[in-house]
C-alpha positions in Angstrom: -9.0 -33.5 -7.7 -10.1 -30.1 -7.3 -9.3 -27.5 -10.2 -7.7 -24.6 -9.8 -10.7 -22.5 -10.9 -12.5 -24.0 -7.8 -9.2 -22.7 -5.8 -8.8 -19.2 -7.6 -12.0 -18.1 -8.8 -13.7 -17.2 -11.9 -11.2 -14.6 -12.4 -7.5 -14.9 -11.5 -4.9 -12.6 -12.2 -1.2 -12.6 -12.7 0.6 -9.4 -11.5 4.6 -8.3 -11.8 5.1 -7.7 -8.2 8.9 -6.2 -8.7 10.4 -3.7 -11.5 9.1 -6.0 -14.3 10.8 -8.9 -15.9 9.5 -11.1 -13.1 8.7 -14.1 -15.0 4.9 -13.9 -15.4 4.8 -15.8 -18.6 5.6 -18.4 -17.1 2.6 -19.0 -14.7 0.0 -17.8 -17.0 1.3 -20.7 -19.5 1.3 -23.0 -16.7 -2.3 -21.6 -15.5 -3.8 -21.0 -18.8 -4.5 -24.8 -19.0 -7.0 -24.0 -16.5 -9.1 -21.4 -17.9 -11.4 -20.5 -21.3 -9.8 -16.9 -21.9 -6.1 -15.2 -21.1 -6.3 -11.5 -20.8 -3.9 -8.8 -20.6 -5.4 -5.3 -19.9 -2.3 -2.9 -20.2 1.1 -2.5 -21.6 2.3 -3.1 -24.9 5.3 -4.5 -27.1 7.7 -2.9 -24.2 6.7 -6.2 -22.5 8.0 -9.5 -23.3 6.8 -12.7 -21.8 9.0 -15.9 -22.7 8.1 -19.6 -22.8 10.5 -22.0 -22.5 8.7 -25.7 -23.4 9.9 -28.8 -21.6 11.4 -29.7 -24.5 13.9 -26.5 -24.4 12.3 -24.5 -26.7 11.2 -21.1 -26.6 8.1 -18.3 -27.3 8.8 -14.7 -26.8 5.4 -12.6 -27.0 5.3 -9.1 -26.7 1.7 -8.5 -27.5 -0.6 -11.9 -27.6 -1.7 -13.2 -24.2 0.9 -15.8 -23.9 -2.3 -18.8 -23.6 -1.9 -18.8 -27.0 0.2 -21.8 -26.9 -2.7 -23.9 -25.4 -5.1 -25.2 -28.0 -8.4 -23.7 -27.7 -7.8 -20.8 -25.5 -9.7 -17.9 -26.5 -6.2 -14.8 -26.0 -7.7 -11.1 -25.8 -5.9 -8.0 -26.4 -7.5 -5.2 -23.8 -9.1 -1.4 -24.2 -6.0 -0.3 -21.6 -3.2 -1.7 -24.3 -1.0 0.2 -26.5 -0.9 -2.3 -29.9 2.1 -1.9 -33.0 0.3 -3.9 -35.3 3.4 -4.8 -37.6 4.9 -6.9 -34.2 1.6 -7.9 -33.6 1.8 -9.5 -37.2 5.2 -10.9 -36.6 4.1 -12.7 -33.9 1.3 -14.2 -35.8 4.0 -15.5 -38.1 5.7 -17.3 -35.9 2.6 -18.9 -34.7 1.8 -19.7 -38.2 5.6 -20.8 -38.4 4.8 -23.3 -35.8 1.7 -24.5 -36.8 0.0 -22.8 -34.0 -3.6 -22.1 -35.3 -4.8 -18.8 -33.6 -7.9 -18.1 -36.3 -10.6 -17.2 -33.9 -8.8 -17.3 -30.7 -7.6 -13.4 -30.9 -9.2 -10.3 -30.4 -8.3 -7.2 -29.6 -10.3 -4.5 -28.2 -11.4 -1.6 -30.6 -10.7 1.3 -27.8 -6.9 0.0 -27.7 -4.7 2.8 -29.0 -2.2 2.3 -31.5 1.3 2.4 -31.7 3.0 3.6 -34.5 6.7 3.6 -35.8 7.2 7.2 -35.5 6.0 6.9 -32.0 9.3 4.6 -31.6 11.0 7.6 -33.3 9.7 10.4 -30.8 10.5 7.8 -27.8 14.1 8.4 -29.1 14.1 11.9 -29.6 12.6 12.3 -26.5 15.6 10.2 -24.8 18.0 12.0 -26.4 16.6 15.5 -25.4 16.8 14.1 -21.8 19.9 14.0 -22.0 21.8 12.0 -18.6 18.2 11.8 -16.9 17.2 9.5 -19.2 14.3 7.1 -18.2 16.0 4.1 -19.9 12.9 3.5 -22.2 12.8 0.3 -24.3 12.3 2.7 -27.1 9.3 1.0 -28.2 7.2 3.9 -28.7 4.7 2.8 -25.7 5.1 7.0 -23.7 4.2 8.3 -27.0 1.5 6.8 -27.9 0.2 7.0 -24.1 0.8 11.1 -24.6 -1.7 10.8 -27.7 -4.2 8.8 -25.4 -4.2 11.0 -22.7 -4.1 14.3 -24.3 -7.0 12.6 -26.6 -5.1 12.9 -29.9 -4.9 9.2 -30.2 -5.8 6.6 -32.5 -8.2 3.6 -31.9 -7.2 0.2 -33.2 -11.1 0.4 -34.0 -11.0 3.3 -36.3 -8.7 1.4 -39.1 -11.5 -0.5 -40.2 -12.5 2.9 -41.8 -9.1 3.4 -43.7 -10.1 6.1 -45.1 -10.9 8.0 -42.2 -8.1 6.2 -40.5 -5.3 7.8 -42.7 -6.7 10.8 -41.8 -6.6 10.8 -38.0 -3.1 9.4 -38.3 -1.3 11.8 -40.8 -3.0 14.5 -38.3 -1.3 13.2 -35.3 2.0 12.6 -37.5 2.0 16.6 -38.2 1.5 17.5 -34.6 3.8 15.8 -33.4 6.3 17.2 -35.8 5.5 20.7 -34.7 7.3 19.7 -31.3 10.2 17.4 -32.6 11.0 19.1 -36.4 13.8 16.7 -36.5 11.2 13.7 -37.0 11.4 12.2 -39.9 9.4 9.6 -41.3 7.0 8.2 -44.3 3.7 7.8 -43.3 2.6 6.7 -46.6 4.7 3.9 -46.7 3.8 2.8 -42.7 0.2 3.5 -44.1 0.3 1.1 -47.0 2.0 -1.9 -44.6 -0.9 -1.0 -41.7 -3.7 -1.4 -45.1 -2.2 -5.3 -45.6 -2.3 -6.1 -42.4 -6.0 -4.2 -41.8 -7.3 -7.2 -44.1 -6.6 -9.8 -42.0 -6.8 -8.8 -39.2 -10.6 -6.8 -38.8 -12.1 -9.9 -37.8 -10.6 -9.4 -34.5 -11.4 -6.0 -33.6 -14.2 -6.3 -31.2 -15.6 -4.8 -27.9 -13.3 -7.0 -25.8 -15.5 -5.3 -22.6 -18.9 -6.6 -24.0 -17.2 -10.1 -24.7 -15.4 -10.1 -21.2 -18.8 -9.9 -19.5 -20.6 -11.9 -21.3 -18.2 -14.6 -21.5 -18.5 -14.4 -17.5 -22.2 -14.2 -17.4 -22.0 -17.1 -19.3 -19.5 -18.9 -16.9 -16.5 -19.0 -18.1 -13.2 -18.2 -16.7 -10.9 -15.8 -17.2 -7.1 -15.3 -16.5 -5.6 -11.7 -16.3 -1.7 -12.1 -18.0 -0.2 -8.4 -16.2 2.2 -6.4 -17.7 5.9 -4.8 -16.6 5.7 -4.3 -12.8 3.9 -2.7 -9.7 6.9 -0.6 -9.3 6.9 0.7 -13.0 3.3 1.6 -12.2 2.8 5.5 -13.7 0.7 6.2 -10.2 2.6 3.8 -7.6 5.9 2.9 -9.4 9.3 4.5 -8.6 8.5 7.8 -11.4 9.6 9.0 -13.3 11.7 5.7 -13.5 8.2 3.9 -14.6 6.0 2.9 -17.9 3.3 4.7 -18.9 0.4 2.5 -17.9 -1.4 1.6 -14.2 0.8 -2.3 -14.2 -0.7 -2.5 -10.7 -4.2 -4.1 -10.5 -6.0 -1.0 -10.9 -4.9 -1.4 -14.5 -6.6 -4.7 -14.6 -9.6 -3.4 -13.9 -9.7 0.2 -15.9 -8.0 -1.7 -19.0 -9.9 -5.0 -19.6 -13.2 -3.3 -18.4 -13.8 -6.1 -15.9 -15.3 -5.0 -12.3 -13.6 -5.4 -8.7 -16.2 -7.9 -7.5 -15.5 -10.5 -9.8 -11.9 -10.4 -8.6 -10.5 -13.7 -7.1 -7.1 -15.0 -7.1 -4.5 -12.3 -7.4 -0.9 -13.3 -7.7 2.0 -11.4 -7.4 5.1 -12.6 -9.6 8.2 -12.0 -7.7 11.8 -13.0 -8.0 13.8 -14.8 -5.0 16.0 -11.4 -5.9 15.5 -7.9 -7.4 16.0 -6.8 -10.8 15.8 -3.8 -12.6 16.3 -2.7 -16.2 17.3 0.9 -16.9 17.7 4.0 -14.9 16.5 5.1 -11.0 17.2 4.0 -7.8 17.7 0.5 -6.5 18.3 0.2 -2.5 19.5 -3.3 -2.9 21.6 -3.3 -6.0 24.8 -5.6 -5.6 27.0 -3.8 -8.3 29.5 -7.1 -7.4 30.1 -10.4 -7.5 26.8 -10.8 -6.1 25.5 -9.3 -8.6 27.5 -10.4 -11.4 26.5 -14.6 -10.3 22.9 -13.1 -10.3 22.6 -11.9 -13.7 24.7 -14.6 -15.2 23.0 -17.5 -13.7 19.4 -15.8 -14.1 20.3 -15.4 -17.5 19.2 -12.0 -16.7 19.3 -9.9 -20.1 16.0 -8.3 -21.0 13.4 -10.0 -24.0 12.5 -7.1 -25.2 16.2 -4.8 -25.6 18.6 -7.6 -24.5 19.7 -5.0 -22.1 21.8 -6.5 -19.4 19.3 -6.2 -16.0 20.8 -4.9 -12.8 20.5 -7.6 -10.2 20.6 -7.0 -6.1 19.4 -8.6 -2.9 15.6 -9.5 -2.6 13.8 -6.3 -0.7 10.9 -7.0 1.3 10.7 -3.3 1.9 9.2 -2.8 -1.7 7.7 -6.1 -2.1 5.6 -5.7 1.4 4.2 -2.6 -0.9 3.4 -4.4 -3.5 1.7 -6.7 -1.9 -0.4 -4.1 -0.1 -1.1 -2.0 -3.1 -2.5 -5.3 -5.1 -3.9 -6.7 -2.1 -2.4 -10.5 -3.1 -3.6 -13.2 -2.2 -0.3 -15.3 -3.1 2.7 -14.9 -4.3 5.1 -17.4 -7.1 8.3 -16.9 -5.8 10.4 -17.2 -8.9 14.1 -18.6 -9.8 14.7 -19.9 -7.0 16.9 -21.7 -8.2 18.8 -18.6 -9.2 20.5 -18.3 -5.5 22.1 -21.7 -5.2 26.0 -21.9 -4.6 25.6 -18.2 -2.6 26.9 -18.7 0.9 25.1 -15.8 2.5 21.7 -14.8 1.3 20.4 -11.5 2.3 16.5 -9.9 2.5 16.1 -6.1 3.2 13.7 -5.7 5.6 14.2 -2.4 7.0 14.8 1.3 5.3 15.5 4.2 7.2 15.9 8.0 6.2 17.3 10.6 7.9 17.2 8.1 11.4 13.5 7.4 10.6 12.2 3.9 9.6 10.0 3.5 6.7 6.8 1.3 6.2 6.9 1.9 2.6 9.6 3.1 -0.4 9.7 7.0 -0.6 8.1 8.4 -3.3 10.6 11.5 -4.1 13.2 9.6 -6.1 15.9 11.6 -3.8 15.2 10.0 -0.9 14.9 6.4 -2.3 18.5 7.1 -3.4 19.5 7.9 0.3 17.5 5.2 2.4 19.8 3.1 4.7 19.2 -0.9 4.1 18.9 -2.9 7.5 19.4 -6.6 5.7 18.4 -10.3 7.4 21.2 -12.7 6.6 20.2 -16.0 6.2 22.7 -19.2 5.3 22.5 -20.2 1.6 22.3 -23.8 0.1 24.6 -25.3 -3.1 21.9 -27.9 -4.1 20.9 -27.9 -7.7 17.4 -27.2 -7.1 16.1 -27.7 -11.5 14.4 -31.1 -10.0 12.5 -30.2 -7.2 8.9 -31.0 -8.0 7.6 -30.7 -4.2 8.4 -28.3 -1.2 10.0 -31.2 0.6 12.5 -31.7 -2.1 14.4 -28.2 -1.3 17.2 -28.3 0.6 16.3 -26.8 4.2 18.0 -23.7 3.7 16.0 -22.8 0.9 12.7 -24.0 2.4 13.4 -21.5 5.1 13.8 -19.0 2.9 10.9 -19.2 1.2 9.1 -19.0 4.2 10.3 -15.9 5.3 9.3 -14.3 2.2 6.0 -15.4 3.6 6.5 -14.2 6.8 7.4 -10.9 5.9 4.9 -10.0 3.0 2.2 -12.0 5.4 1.5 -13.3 1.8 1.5 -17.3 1.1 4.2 -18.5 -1.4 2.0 -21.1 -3.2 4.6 -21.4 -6.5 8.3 -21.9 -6.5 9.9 -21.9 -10.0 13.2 -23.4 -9.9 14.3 -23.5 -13.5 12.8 -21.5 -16.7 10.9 -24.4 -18.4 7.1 -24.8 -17.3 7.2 -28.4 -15.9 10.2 -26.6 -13.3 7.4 -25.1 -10.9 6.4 -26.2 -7.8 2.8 -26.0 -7.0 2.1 -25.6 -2.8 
């Protein structure tokens, strides 16, 4: 039988094809069988993968590659992440909880920047201050700590394991950024003294993730890329200022694990057999209905991270066709499937047009994406339970031809169906 990596390459990588929230944990759990090391390259405790075992129960990750679960597997934490080291420690509890051994199967790149918890306070203030154009953040502090990295005020996971040093850079950055916001407060001596604990165990796995990346490939081993949020939360390419603060598209991949174009293979684009999006900004497709209301109630569609209820609306291959393009995919898992059973009338947005002018791509001014007119493909639905389906011929007929439009549309093969939440409920094509 031929493995996957023979099929994907030395180097696959799992993308968010949508507004995030895609289901990517999923497939790299399901793929991470397959290969020596799980990377993720951008993002940080904003995103939240979650595992749910055949036997029901469930992981929520926000920061380790989520091939931890799979004994062995080497999980590494990027140079193009964002890291809060006290949720990165209450992760490691559960694992340790669990009887998950992770000594020597983390590390976690010393150019990562850190996050700290007045960077969740500022990502409040700064919410606040926006008054009714609020982004809809998930308040995790990621925009702030981005500022610091860009601006080049930030702090590198590697410079804690000089603490000394260390408490200086971050007080530093603490009193700049209360010259902006005077209304932060916080005790940085007492975050300090919690960050010094943790320091101790956790130095061993501050590395150059970038040297171990290439050697490990040199050497022939195989890596999966985990992605983060979604293309269209990209900073560059997303629907902005409705977006994170990191490049989720592949670019990010590249600039944030430190990993080079040409050893590229598979690239996979998550996407749901709808749309969903959490917080504020335009949504062409949104079903604020019925519709919508079976969507986010059968797709259990809350968010991992804020338990934010996620606006739910027709699949749009209008923004998916972009996505597609931008990562240049090479397949596509079409995910909860499942999701749509018991709708009568399925519908696919395959045209936008503005002002009496049709539109390749989503608009970029925000304004206009608000005002594009949806041309929609009906296609009839299906009532079959689809939770054990474990082949393409076990779909009803409805839903097979509904998965391949989605090919026919994006010109992108479907070659994973997930049609419940638990790992063993995806179909492999």
């Amino acid at each position: 039988m031929t493995k996957l990596t023979d099929q994907f390459g030395q180097v696959c990588t799992i993308l968010g094809a949508q507004w995030g929230d895609e289901g990517k944990g999923k497939l790299v759990d399901i793929l991470a069988r397959e290969y020596d090391i799980v990377a993720r390259a951008t993002g940080g405790a904003n995103a939240g993968h979650t595992i749910y075992l055949p036997d029901n129960s469930k992981f929520i990750f926000h920061l380790v590659p989520s091939g931890i679960l799979h004994e062995g597997k080497i999980c590494v934490m990027g140079n193009g992440m964002v890291v809060h080291l006290q949720t990165f420690q209450e992760e490691l509890d559960v694992l340790k909880e669990n009887n998950i051994d992770y000594h020597g199967r983390i590390m976690i790149s010393n150019k990562a920047h850190f996050v700290f918890d007045y960077h969740k306070k500022i990502d409040g203030i700064q919410e606040e201050r926006k008054g009714k154009n609020k982004v809809g953040t998930t308040l995790r502090g990621i925009g702030p700590a981005y500022t610091d990295k860009i601006r080049r005020t930030g702090v590198r996971v590697g410079e804690i394991l000089d603490f000394d040093a260390f408490t200086k850079r971050v007080k530093e950055n603490f009193e700049m950024w209360k010259t902006l916001y005077p209304e932060l407060e916080h005790d940085t001596d007492a975050e300090l003294a919690t960050l010094k604990e943790i320091q101790k165990k956790i130095a061993p796995y501050i590395i150059d993730t970038a040297l171990y990346l290439h050697e490990q490939l040199e050497a022939g081993k195989t890596v999966l890329m985990e992605g983060a949020n979604g293309t269209l939360l990209d900073i560059d390419h997303g629907t902005y200022p409705y977006v994170t603060s990191s490049n989720a598209s592949i670019g990010g991949v590249l600039s944030g694990s430190g990993i080079g174009p040409k050893r590229l293979g598979e690239i996979v684009g998550i996407m749901k057999a709808y749309m969903t999006r959490v917080g504020a900004g335009p949504f062409p497709t949104e079903q604020d209905n019925e519709i919508g209301k079976h969507l986010q109630e059968k797709g259990g569609e809350f968010g991992s991270t804020t338990g934010r209820p996620r606006r739910c609306g027709w699949f749009d291959a209008v923004v998916s066709k972009y996505s597609a393009d931008l990562n240049t995919l090479t397949s596509i898992n079409l995910t909860k499937l499942d999701v749509l059973s018991g709708l009568e009338t399925l519908k696919i947005a395959v045209k936008y047009t503005l002002d009496g002018k049709k539109l390749k791509y989503p608009p970029a001014s925000l304004e206009d994406l608000a005002k594009v007119e949806v041309e929609y493909l009906e296609m009839p639905g299906w009532n079959e339970d689809l939770s054990d389906a474990k082949t393409p011929g076990d779909l009803p007929k409805n839903a097979q031809n509904y998965v391949k439009k989605v090919e026919e549309l994006l010109d992108v093969p479907v070659k994973f169906i997930g049609v419940g939440m638990r790992r063993d409920q995806m179909i492999m094509r």
